[in-house]
N, C-alpha and C positions, 0 to 999 in steps of 0.2 A: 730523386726527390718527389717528383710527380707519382709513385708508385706508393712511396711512402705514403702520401696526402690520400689518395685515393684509398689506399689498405685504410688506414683513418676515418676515412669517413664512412665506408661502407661497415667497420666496425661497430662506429657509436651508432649509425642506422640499427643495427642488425641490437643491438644493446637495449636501444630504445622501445622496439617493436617488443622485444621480448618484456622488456619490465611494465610494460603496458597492460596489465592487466585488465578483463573489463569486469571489474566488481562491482561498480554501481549500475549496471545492466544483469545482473544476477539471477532477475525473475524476467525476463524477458520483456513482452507487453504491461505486464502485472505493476512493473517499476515505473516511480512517479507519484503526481500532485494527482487525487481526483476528487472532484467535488462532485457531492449527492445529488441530483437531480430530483430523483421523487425516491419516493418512503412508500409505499403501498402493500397495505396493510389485507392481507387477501381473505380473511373473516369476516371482516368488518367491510370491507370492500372501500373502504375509506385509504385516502393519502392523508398519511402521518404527519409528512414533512418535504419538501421542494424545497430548490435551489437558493430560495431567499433564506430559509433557516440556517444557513452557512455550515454544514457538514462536511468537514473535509479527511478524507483518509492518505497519509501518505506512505509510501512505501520504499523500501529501501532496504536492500542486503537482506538482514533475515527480521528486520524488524517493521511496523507499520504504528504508523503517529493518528492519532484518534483527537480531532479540534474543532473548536465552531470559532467562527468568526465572530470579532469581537471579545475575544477572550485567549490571544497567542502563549501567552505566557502557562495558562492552566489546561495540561492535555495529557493524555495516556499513551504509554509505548505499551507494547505486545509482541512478542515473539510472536511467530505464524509458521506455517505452512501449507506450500502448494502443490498438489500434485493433480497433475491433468483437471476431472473437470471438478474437484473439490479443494476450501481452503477454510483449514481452521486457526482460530486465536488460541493462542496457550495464556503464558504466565504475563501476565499484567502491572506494570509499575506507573503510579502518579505523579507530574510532575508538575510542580516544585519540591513536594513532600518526600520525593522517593522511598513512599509506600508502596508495597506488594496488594492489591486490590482482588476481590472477587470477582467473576466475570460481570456480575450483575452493571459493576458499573458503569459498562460500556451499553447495556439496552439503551439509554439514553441516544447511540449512535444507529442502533438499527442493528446490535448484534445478539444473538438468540441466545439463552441459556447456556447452552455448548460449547456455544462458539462455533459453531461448522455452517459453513455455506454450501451451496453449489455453487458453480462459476457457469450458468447460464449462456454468458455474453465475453469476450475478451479479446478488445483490437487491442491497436494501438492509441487509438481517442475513445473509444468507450467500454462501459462495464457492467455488466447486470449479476446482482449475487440473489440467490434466493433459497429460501425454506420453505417449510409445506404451509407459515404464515405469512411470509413477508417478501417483497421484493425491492428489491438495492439496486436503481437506477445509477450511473457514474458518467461524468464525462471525466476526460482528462484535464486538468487548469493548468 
């Protein structure tokens, strides 16, 4: 009986471990809450936008959530991709409306015409994305 209980248990372990996939660690560092720190706008030599303008990007699997504080319910999902030290926005949906959007209308967040970053900066608590105008400060929230 003790053989049985033990074959048992190290079964469901062994069951367990395997159906544990880790999907929502998918982008490594990359995954997560971050909120904007500075907006710096390298033309102009002027900051856009700081941490008080409530800018948040979240990320997750293969999509990233585009919000400002104060306004949870109306925000943009994006498909993305990342590879080493670049990450671009693709296809764009609004939500409530679930409309299909231009890029344009995420500049309001700080994303360039293309949509392509660099990734400058990438721990685990911070993040810097930049183009030959602008730079994307992040902490993680």
């Amino acid at each position: 009986m003790k053989k049985l209980i033990s074959f048992l248990f190290v079964l469901a372990v062994s069951l367990t471990w395997t159906a544990c996939e880790t999907k929502y660690d998918a982008n490594g560092d990359l995954d997560g809450m971050w909120q904007m720190l500075r907006w710096y706008d390298k033309s102009s030599a002027q900051v856009v936008a700081d941490k008080n303008d409530g800018i948040y990007y979240c990320v997750q699997l293969k999509l990233m959530k585009f919000t400002r504080k104060g306004n949870p319910m109306n925000y943009y999902l994006a498909y993305f991709s990342h590879r080493n030290d670049s990450l671009t926005i693709g296809k764009i949906v609004h939500y409530p409306t679930d409309s299909v959007c231009p890029m344009s209308v995420l500049e309001s967040f700080g994303v360039p015409a293309d949509g392509r970053f660099h990734v400058d900066a990438l721990t685990s608590d911070r993040m810097t994305l930049s183009t030959e105008t602008v730079e994307l400060s992040f902490r993680k929230y």
